[in-house]
Each structure stands twice: as structure tokens, then as C-alpha cells.
C-alpha positions in Angstrom: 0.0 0.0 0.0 2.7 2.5 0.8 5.0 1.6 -2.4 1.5 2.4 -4.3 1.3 5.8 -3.3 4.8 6.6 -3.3 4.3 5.8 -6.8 1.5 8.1 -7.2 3.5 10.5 -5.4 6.7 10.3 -7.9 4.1 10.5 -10.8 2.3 13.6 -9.7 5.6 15.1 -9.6 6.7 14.0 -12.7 3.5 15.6 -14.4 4.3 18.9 -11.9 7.6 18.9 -14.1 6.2 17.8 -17.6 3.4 20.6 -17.4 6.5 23.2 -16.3 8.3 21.9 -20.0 5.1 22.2 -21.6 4.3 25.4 -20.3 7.8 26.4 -21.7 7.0 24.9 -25.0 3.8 26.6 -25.3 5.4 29.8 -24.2 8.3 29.2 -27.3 5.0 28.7 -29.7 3.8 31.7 -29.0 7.2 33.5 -29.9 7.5 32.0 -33.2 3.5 32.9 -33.9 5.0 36.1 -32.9 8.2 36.1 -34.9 6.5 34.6 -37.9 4.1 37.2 -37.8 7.0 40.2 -37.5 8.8 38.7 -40.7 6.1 38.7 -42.0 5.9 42.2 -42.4 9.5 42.5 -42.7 10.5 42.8 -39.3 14.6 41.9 -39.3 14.7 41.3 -35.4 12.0 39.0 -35.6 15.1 36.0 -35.5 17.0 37.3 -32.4 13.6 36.8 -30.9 13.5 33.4 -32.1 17.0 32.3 -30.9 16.2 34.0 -27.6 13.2 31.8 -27.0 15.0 28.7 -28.1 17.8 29.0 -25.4 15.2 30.1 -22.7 13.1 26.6 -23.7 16.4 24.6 -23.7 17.1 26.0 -20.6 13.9 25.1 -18.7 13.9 21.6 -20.0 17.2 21.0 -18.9 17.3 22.4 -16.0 13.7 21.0 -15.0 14.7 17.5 -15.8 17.9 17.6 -14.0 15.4 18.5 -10.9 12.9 15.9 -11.6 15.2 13.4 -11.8 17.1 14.8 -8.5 13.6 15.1 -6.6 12.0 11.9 -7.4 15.4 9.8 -6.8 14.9 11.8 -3.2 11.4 10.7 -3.1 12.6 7.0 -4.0 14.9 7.4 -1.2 13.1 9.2 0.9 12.1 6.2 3.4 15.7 5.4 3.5 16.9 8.0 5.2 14.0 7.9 8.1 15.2 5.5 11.0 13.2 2.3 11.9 10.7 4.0 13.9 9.8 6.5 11.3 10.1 4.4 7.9 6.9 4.6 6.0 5.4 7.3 8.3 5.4 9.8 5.8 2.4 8.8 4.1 0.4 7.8 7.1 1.9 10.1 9.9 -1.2 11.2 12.1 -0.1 14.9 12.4 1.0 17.4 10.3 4.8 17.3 8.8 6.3 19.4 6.3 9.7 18.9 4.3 11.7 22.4 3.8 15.0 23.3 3.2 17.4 25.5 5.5 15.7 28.2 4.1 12.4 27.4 5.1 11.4 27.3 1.4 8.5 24.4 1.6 8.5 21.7 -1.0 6.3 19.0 0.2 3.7 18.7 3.3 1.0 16.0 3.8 -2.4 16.0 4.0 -2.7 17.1 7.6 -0.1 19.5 7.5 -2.6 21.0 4.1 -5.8 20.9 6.6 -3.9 22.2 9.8 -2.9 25.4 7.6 -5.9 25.9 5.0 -3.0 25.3 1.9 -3.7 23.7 -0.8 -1.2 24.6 -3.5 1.5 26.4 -1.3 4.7 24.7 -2.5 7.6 27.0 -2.2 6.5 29.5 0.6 8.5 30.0 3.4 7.6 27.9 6.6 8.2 31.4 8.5 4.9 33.0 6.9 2.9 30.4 8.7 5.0 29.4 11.9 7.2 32.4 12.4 9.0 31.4 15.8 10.1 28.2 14.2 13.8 28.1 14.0 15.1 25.8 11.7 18.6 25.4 12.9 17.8 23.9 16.4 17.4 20.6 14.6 20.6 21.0 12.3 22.6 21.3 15.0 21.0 18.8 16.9 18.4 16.5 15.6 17.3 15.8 19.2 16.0 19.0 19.8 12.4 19.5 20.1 10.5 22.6 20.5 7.0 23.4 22.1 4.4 25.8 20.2 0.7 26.6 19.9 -0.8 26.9 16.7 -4.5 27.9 16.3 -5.2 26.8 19.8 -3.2 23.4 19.3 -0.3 22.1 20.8 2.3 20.7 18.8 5.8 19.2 20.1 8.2 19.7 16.9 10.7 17.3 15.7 12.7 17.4 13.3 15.5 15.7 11.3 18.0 16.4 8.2 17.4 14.0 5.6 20.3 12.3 3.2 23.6 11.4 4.4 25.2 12.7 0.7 26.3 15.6 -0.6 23.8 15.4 -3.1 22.5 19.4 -3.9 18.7 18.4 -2.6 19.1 16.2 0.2 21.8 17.7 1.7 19.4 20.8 2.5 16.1 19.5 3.2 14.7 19.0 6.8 11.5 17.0 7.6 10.1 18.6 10.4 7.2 16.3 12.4 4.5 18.0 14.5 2.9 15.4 17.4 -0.5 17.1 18.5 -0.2 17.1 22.5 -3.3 19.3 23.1 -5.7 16.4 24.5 -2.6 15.7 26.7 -1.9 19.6 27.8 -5.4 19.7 28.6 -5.5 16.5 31.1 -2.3 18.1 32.8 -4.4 21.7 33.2 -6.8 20.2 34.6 -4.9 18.8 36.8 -2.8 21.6 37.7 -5.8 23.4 38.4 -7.4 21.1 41.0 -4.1 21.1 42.6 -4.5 21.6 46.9 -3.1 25.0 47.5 -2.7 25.2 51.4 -2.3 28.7 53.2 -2.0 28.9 57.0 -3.1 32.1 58.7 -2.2 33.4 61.9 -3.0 36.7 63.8 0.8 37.2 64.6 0.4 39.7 67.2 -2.8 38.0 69.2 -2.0 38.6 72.8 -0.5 42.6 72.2 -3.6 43.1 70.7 -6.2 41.6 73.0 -4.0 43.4 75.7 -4.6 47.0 74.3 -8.5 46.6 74.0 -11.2 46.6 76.1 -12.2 43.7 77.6 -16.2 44.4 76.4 -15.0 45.0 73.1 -12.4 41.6 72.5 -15.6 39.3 71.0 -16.7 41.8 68.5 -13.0 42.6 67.5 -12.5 38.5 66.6 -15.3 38.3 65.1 -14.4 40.5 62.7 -11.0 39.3 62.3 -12.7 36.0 62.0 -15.8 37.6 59.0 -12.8 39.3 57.2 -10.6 35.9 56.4 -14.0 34.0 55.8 -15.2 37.1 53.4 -11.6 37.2 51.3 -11.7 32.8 51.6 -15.0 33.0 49.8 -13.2 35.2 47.1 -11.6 32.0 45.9 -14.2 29.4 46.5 -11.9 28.3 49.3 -12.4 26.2 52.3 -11.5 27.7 55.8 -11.5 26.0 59.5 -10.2 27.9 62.8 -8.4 25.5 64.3 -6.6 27.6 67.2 -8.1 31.1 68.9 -5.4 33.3 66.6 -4.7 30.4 63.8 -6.8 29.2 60.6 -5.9 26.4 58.0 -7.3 27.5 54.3 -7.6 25.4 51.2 -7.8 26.6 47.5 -7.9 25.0 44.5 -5.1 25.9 42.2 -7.1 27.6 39.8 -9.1 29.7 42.1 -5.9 30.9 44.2 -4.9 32.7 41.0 -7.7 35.2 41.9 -6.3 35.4 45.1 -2.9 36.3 44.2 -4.6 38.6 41.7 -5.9 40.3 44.6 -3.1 40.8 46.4 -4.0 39.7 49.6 -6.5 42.6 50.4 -7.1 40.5 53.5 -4.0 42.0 55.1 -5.2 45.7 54.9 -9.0 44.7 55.8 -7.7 43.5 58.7 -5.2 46.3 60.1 -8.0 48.7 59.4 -10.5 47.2 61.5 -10.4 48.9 65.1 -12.7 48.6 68.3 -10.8 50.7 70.6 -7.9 47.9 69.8 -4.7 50.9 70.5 -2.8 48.2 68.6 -3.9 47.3 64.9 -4.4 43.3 64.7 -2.1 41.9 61.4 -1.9 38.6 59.8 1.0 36.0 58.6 -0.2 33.8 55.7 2.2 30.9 54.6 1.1 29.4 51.7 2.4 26.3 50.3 1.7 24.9 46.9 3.1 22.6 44.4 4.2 19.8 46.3 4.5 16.3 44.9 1.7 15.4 47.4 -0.8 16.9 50.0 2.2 16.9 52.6 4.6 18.3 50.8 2.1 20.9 50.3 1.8 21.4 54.1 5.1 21.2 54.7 5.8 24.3 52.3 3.1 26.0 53.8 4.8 25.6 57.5 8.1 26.9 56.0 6.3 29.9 54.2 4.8 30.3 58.0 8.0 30.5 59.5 9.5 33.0 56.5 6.8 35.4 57.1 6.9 35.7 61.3 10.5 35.6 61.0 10.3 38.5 58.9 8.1 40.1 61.1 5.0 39.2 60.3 2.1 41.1 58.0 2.8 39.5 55.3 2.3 36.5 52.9 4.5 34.3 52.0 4.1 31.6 49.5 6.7 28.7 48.6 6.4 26.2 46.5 9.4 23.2 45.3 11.5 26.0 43.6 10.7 29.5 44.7 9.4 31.9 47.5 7.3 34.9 47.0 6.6 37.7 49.4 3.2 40.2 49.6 3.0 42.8 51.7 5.2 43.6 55.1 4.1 47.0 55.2 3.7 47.7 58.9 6.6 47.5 61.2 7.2 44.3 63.7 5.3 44.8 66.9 7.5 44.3 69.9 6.3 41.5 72.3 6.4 42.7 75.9 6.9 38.9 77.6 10.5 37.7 77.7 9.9 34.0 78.4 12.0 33.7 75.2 14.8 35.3 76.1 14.8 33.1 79.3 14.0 29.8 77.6 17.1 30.7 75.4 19.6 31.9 77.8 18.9 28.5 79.1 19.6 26.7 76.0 22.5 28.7 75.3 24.1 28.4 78.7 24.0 24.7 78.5 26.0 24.6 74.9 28.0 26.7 76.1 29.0 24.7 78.8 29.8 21.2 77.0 31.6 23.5 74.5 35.6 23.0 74.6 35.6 27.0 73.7 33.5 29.5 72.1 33.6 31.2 68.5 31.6 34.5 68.0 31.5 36.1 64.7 29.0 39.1 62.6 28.5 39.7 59.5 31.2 40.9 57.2 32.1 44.5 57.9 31.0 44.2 61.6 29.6 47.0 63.2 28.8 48.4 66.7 25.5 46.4 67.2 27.8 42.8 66.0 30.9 43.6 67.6 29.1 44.7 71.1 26.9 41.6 70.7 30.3 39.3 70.3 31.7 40.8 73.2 28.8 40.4 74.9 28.5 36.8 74.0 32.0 36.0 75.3 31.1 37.4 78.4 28.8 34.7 79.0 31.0 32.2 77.8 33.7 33.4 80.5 31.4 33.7 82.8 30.6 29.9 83.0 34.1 29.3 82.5 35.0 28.7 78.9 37.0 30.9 76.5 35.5 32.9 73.8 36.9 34.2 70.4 35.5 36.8 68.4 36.2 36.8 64.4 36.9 40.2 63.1 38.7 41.1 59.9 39.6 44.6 61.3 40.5 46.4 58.0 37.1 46.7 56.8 35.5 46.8 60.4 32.9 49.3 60.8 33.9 49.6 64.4 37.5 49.4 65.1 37.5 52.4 68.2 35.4 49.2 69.9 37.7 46.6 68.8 40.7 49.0 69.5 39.7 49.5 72.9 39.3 46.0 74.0 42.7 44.7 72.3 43.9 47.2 75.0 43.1 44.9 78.0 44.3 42.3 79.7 41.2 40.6 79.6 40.7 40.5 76.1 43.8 41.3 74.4 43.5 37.4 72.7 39.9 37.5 72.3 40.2 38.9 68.4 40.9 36.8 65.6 40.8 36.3 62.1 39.4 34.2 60.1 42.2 31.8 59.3 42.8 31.8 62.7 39.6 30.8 63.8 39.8 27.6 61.7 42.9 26.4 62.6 41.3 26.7 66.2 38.2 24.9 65.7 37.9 21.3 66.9 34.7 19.4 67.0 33.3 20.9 70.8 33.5 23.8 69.6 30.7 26.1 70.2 29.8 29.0 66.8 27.9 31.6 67.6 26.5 33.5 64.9 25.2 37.3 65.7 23.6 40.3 63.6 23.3 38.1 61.0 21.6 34.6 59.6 23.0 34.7 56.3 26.0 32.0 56.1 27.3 34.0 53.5 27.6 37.2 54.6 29.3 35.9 57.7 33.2 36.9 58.7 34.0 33.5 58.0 31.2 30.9 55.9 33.8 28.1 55.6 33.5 28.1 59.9 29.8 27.1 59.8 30.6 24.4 56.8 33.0 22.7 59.2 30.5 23.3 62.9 28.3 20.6 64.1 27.0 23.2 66.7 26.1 26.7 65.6 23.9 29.2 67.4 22.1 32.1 65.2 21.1 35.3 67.7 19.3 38.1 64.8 16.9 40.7 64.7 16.9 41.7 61.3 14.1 40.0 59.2 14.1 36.4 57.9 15.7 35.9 54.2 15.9 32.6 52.2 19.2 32.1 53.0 19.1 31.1 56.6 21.2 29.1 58.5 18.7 26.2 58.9 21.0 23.3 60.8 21.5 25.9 63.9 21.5 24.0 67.1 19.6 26.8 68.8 17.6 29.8 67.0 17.0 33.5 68.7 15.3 35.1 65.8 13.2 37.8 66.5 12.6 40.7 64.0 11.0 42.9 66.3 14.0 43.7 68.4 15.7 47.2 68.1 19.3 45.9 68.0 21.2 42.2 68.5 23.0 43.9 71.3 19.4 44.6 72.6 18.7 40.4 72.6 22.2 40.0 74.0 22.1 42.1 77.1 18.6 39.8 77.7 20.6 37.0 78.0 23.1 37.8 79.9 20.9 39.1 82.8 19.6 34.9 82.5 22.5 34.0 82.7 24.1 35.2 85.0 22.3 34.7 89.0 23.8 38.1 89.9 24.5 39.9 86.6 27.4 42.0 86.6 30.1 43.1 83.9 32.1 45.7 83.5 31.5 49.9 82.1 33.4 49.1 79.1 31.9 45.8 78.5 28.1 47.9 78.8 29.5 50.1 76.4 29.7 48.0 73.7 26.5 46.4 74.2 24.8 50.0 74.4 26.7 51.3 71.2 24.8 48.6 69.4 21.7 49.3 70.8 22.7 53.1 70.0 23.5 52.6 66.5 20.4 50.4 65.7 18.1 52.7 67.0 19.5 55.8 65.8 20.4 57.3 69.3 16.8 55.9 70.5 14.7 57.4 68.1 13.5 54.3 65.9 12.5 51.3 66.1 12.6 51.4 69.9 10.6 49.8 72.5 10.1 49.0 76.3 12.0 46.3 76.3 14.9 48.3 74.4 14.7 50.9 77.5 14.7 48.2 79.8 18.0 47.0 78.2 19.6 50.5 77.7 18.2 50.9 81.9 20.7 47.7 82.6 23.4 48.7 81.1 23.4 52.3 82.5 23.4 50.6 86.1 26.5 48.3 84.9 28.1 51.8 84.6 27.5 53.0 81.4 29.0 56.7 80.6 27.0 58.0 77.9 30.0 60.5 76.7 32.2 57.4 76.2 29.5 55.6 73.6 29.3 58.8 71.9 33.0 59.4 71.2 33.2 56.1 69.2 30.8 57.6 66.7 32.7 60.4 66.1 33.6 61.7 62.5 37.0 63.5 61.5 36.9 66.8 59.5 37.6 64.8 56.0 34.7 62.1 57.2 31.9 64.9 57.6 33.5 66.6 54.3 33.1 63.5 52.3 29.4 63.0 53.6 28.6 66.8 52.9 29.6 65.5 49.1 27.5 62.7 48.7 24.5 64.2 50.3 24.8 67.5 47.9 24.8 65.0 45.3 21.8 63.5 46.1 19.4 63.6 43.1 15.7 62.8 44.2 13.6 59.6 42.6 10.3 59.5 42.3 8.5 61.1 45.3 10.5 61.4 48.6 13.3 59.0 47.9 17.2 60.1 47.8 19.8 58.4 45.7 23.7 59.4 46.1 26.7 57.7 45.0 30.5 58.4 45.6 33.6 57.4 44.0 35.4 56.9 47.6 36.5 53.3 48.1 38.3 53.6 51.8 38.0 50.6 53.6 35.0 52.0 56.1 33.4 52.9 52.7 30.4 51.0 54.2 30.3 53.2 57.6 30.2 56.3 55.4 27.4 55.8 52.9 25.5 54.4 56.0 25.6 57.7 57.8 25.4 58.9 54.6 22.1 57.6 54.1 20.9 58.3 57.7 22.2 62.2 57.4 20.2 62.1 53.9 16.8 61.6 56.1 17.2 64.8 58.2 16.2 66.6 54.5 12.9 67.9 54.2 10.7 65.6 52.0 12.7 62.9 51.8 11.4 59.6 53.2 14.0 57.5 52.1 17.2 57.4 51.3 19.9 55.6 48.9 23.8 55.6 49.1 25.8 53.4 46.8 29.7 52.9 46.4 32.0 50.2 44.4 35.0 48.7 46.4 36.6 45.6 44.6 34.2 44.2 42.5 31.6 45.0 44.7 28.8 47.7 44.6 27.5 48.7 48.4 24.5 49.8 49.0 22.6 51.2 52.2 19.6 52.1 52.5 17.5 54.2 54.9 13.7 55.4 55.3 11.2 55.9 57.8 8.1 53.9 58.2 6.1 54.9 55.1 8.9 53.1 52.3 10.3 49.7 52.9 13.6 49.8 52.3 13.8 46.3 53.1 11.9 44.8 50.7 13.6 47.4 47.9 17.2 45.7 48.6 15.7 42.2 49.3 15.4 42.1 45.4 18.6 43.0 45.2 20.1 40.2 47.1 19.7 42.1 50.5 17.8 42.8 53.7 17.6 44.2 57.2 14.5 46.1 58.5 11.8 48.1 57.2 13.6 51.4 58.1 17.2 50.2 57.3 18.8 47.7 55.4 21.6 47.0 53.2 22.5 45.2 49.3 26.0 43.8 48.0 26.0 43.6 44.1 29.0 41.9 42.5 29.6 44.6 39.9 32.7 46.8 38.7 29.6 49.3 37.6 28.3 51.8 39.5 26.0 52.9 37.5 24.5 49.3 36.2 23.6 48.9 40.2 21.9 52.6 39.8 19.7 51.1 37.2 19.3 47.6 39.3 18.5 49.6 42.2 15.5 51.9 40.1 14.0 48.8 38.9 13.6 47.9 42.3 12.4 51.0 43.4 9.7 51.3 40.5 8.8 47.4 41.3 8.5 48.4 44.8 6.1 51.1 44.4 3.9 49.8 41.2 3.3 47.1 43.8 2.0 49.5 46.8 
């Protein structure tokens, strides 16, 4: 059956040719009806018109022949040079397929390839007039390439392969290209995508503060309108919703109907901070979603990650994860502080007891330590000498943001060998050793990230808001976003510690720097407890005039920030962006007061400073409550706070991190 149409096939193009020779022939008669006529009446060119058509009709017959024969031995051959799976499919293939050359000139399609495309006598068009994303050269280079597109509302997977192994002018250029018809097959899998269980878990993160500041009369009408604004914005996407603690509701959507919800953008956050019955605190939400999972508890085990994301970042927020990616809505309100310090107890506890089955004790920040990590280290060793073991801290002092502090301690007795670097750190680490890690949670943008590779026990003390790089095999965990300061969450501890606490003025110092530079001399970000702290360390013997002195600029300092902020151009509404060509190595202490001097302007409610040092472009970043520059630098790589927070870009270009940081900006705000 499939030799019998081949035949066919070979004949129909044999007549194709024949009728182009006698079209040529009939186009010759004409001439010589033509010349004949011209001699006729004694026309002497009449000839030249006659040799003219003869060598155009030679020509054509030749030169169509020579193609015949070349097209139909092709044809002949045509099953040959398919493999074994595709040998005589070219007749009865199911779905469309078209034969082209490098070109994309066409010269032979089948019957569904015809109905697919409405052709009928399209032989030598160019495949990119009907399929113009088709790239021909994906299967020349590798004939197990396979491309995915929709035509006319089907989908097609694309194969293709290069026919003829000879160097034979036809079949060395001609490509069969095969279309399989996966539509019915896409459609099963959307349907199943779409029923998909997407799981969100929703929790009133700030419960007990709230109930606290309302009236007692007034604390069953407030939940239950907490409790009629998740059910409203559940019924949005056809959801299903069950409280199953006082402050903490499970929610399921299908898939399909959660696109709404993202559409939406999570109004239920705002619906919910607006409502107020007396409440002096506005109630927020935390929403982890998790979706995506290979199975129902996968699913739920995103969603408790995404849980743990959004109250470690401080809560008001959503975030979802799924088995690649994590997305974040909202985190517009800043972290409420939580009055109880049970936690600070329960961990003092914890920590205390590592501590003491720890053959010594390494402390190290982030890189470029400043006050708030190097008074939290100290602070940290303390402890660690107080029940008896030695601590270390890791500083790389060159590009320290507070070497005065360090300065002053290498200056005693007491801890004259408590700084070391990095390498040094290593070669002292044996397998008791204790790793604290403060100020930061980021392995990476610790002193020393080969440390924690090597540590079986680590401990992460932070306040600055979750990121997705966390150090997740820490031993013990004191993450709490709402905190002023790390030196804040230190000085906590140490008062757990320790049955009688007691350390010394310069050892209070430090700690209160820290809390110092956090807060901004105690204007943000600050709370009871952070008062409470600050109260301690004045009793250990704090001298207010000391902590100030380490902040001090020189005369070339405070001209070099005078530069940068008179530089300043303004973006958008409020925001200031400055950049500087300095590359000290405190170039990231001065664009950070850079950025906080750039907020005492009129107007401006945030603030950018960037500099390159080495490869690397800083940036800092500074605001009060109404612009997030957290979330800003968090596309950049970075983090911190609402109010302050920082971004490294590997770049030698200043001004391609300008344009990064712009995107971010107009991302940020198209989003509010």
C-alpha cells in the first residue's frame, strides 16, 4: 500500500515537471507565432527573438529535468533515510509534517499538514509566513532537539530531522520537520494543575498585644471580625476555611481559584489592620502558603516553611513557597515588639547549657562588623567566660565598621586574645566547639562561611528580618525581627545567665553602642523592652559620653558626607539616591551615615547611598516607616529592616547597580 502511493507520489511530480516543459513549450510557440508574424511584415529582429526563446526553452527543460530526476530519486529514497521507527510514516503520519529546506522554502507537506494550515497549492512558501518562531537550525545542530508551540489553539511538540547522508544538492538541504498534537494531553495536565491543593495557613501574629490593648467588652466583636474578614476574602476563591486555634486558621484553594487570590493581592491583610474597636494596637496577619508539592504533605510542609519565612520577617505579610521559589506580599507595617520575655529566658537556658559542653566558644557578625555585631560578640563572650570557657571573636579589622570598639578591648588584659581572624579561627576549631552567629543569619555574609561548613553546633542570635538564606542546621535559633538591636537580645541573655548579673562599664558600652547605632540614638525602632536594656546597662556603669565618642567623625569624614548628600538627586516622590567614587576601607560606615544624614532633609522619606570597592557595589539604605527599604534591597540580594537595610551587588559598575536599584524601586512602588 505504501510503495503504491509513493508511486503516485513520484508520478504527480513528474507531471508537476512535464506541465512546467510544456508550459515552456507553449510559451516558445507563442514566440514564433510572434516572430513569424513580425517577418512577415519584414520585421529583421524577428530572429533574435527566435534564438532568444530557443535557449530560454532549452534552458527550462534541462534544468527542469535535471530536478525531476534529483527530486523523485529523493522521493525514492526518501524512506531510507527515516530510522526504523519512522520508515513509512510519511504517508500515514497522524499529524502534520512538512519537508523544507534551511531556508524554510517548503517543498512537500501532507495531507494534515494541508488541513492544519488551510493550503492547498503552497509549494515553495517560506515555513516562517505560517510558523514564524520556528527556527530551523535547532534541529541542524541537533536533531534531538524539540520545540513546544501553539498553533491555532493546538499544541504541537516539533521534531525534526536532516534528511540524506550525501552531498547530493537536494538532500543535503532539506529537513523534515514532524508535529505530534499534544493538546488532549496539555489539557488532562491543566486540569490537573488546576485542581491542585493549595494550602495557606493564617495566623493573627500579634494575638496577645492586641487583645491586651482593647477593652475587655470590646475583645468578641473585634475577633469576630477578624474572623468575617478571612472568611469574606476565603469565599473570594471558593476556598475552604476552619479555625483551628483562637489566633490560627488552616485554608484550602484549588489551584485555579488561588490565581484570583494572588490577583488580589492579599487585600485581607489591609482589611484586617483597618479594623479597630478601641484595639490601640492594629491586629495583622502572617499567611504561609504552600503549593506545588508532589503530594498533599509536601504541600503542608511548604506551607509551615512559608509560616516560618513570614513571622520571622516580622509578620504582615504572605508568604508563598512552592518546590522551587518563595514569594513575598506585603510587610508593610513595622514588627510589633512582644512585651513577655519568656524567650529570652528559655534561650539563655539553652545557650548556657552549649556553652558549657563546648571546649571554647567562637563568635562572629556579619562581614564589615559594626557596633550592634561587635558589642553583641563581646557580649557573647562574656557569657561564655562567665561559665568558664573561652571565647573568640572573628573580626577582619580592615574593613571593620567599628574598630575604636575593637581598638579598645585589644587594650586589655582581659581581652587582648579574644580577636581573631578568620584563618585563625579555623585552625582553632575542633569538634566541641561552640559557633555563635550574631547580627546576621545569612551563612554568607558571615566573617567566615567556611566556619559554619566545618560546625556541628552553631547558634544564630538576629533581629533583622528572615531571608531565604538562613542558616537552617543551627542548634539553637533566637530570631526575633521585632528587636531594636542584636546587642538589645544580647544584654537579655546575659541578665539569665548570670544569677547576679554583673560586667564591666566598658563591657556595657559596647553592648549599648549597638543598641545606639540600631536605633538611631533611640529614636527608631525602639521599645520597652529596648529601654529596659539600655536601663541595665546604664546601672553596669554606662558613661553615655564614652558611647558617643566612638561615633565620632574626622573633618575629612563629615566633608566626604557633605559631598555625597549635595549630590543627592531625588527619585520618584520622597526618595534620595547618592553615590561616591570613595573606596576607603570604612566605605560602608560612610554611605551608612550617609544615608541616615540624607533623612534629616525635608521631604525625603528614604534614602539611597551606593559605592564600588573591589568588584563589589554597596548599598545602604535608609527610610522611615512609610517606604520599605527592606523589601527594595531584598530584590537585590539584600535585607535588614523596614527602616534600614543594606545590598551587595558583585559589579565593577556603579552605574548598572543605579539602574538595578531603580527597577527595584519602581517594582516596589507599582506594587504599593
Amino acid at each position: 500500500m505504501s510503495e503504491s502511493r509513493e508511486k503516485k507520489r513520484i508520478t504527480l511530480v513528474s507531471k508537476v515537471f512535464d506541465s512546467r516543459v510544456l508550459s515552456a513549450w507553449t510559451l516558445l510557440l507563442l514566440i514564433l507565432i510572434a516572430t513569424i508574424t513580425e517577418v512577415a511584415t519584414e520585421k529583421s529582429y524577428g530572429w533574435i527573438i527566435v534564438a532568444i526563446g530557443i535557449v530560454y526553452v532549452l534552458y527550462v527543460v534541462s534544468n527542469t529535468t535535471k530536478r525531476r530526476k534529483e527530486l523523485v530519486s529523493f522521493l525514492e529514497d526518501f524512506d531510507v533515510c527515516l530510522n526504523d521507527t519512522e520508515r513509512g510514516s510519511a504517508i500515514h503520519y497522524p499529524s502534520p509534517m512538512v519537508i523544507l529546506d534551511l531556508s524554510g522554502k517548503i517543498y512537500w507537506y501532507n495531507e494534515k499538514f494541508s488541513e492544519h494550515f488551510n493550503l492547498s497549492d503552497k509549494i515553495g512558501i517560506l515555513i516562517q509566513d505560517l510558523l514564524p518562531e520556528l527556527q530551523i537550525t535547532k534541529f541542524v545542530e541537533n536533531e534531538d532537539n524539540e520545540l513546544e508551540m501553539t498553533v491555532k489553539d493546538r499544541f504541537f511538540k516539533v521534531n525534526g530531522r536532516v534528511l540524506g547522508k550525501s552531498k547530493d544538492s537536494v538532500r543535503n538541504r532539506l529537513v523534515v520537520l514532524f508535529f505530534t498534537d499534544k493538546t488532549d494531553e496539555m489539557n488532562i495536565a491543566r486540569v490537573r494543575e488546576n485542581e491542585r491543593v493549595v494550602e495557606c495557613i493564617v495566623e493573627i501574629d500579634n494575638y496577645a498585644e492586641v487583645l491586651k490593648e482593647t477593652p475587655d467588652a470590646n475583645h468578641g466583636i473585634l475577633m469576630g471580625e477578624i474572623d468575617k474578614k478571612v472568611n469574606d476574602w476565603v469565599q473570594k476563591g471558593d476556598g475552604v476555611c476552619r479555625k483551628y486555634e483562637k489566633d490560627k486558621y488552616i485554608i484550602y484553594f484549588s489551584q485555579e481559584n488561588f490565581v484570583k487570590i494572588e490577583e488580589d493581592k492579599f487585600s485581607v491583610l489591609d482589611e484586617v489592620r483597618l479594623i479597630n474597636f478601641e484595639n490601640k494596637i492594629p491586629a495583622t496577619l502572617s499567611i504561609g502558603v504552600g503549593k506545588m508539592g508532589k503530594n498533599l504533605a509536601e504541600t503542608d510542609r511548604f506551607a509551615d516553611s512559608a509560616m516560618d519565612m513570614a513571622l520571622g520577617r516580622g509578620g504582615d505579610q504572605v508568604v508563598i513557597k512552592d518546590n522551587q521559589t518563595l514569594n513575598f506580599f506585603g510587610a508593610k507595617s513595622r514588627e510589633v515588639e512582644k512585651k513577655t520575655k519568656v524567650k529570652s529566658r528559655v534561650v539563655a537556658q539553652g545557650l548556657a547549657s552549649f556553652i558549657g559542653s563546648s571546649s571554647k566558644v567562637i563568635v562572629m557578625g556579619h562581614k564589615g562588623a559594626d557596633m550592634d555585631s561587635i558589642g553583641a560578640s563581646i557580649g557573647v563572650v562574656k557569657a561564655a567566660k562567665v561559665l568558664g570557657k573561652t571565647g573568640y571573636v572573628v573580626v577582619n579589622r580592615t574593613v571593620s565598621n567599628a574598630k575604636p570598639l575593637v581598638e579598645q578591648f585589644e587594650n586589655t588584659e582581659e581581652y587582648k586574645d579574644s580577636f581573631i581572624t578568620a584563618e585563625q579561627a579555623l585552625d582553632m576549631y575542633d569538634s566541641k566547639t561552640l559557633v555563635v552567629v550574631v547580627d546576621t543569619h545569612r551563612a554568607v555574609m558571615t566573617e567566615c562561611p567556611e566556619l559554619l561548613e566545618h560546625a556541628s553546633r552553631v547558634v544564630v542570635i538576629d533581629h533583622h528580618r528572615k531571608s531565604e538564606d538562613f542558616i537552617e542546621d543551627a542548634v539553637l535559633v533566637y530570631h526575633e525581627a521585632f528587636e531594636s538591636s542584636t546587642c538589645e537580645m544580647v544584654t537579655e541573655i546575659i541578665q539569665y545567665i548570670m544569677e547576679e548579673p554583673k560586667i564591666s562599664r566598658m563591657e556595657a558600652e559596647a553592648l549599648y553602642a549597638g543598641i545606639f547605632m540600631d536605633t538611631k540614638g533611640f529614636t527608631v525602632k525602639t521599645g520597652i523592652r529596648t529601654f529596659e536594656a539600655a536601663s541595665f546597662l546604664k546601672k553596669m556603669g554606662v558613661d553615655t559620653s564614652n558611647v558617643r565618642r566612638l561615633f565620632r567623625k574626622s573633618l575629612e569624614e563629615h566633608a566626604r558626607s557633605t559631598d555625597i548628600i549635595n549630590s543627592a538627586e531625588v527619585y520618584g516622590e520622597g526618595i534620595a539616591i547618592s553615590t561616591t567614587e570613595y573606596d576607603g576601607p570604612d566605605v560602608r560606615l560612610v554611605i551608612a551615615q550617609s544615608a541616615d544624614e540624607l533623612l534629616d532633609i525635608m521631604g525625603i522619606e528614604a534614602s539611597f547611598v551606593l559605592a564600588q570597592k573591589d568588584g563589589i557595589v554597596y548599598i545602604s539604605g535608609r527610610s522611615f516607616d512609610k517606604i520599605n527599604v527592606h523589601v527594595i534591597l531584598e530584590k537585590l540580594g539584600g535585607g535588614g529592616h523596614i527602616t534600614m537595610a543594606g545590598a551587595q551587588i558583585k559589579s565593577d559598575s556603579i552605574e548598572e547597580a543605579l539602574v538595578l536599584l531603580k527597577n527595584a524601586i519602581d517594582e516596589y512602588v507599582n506594587q504599593q
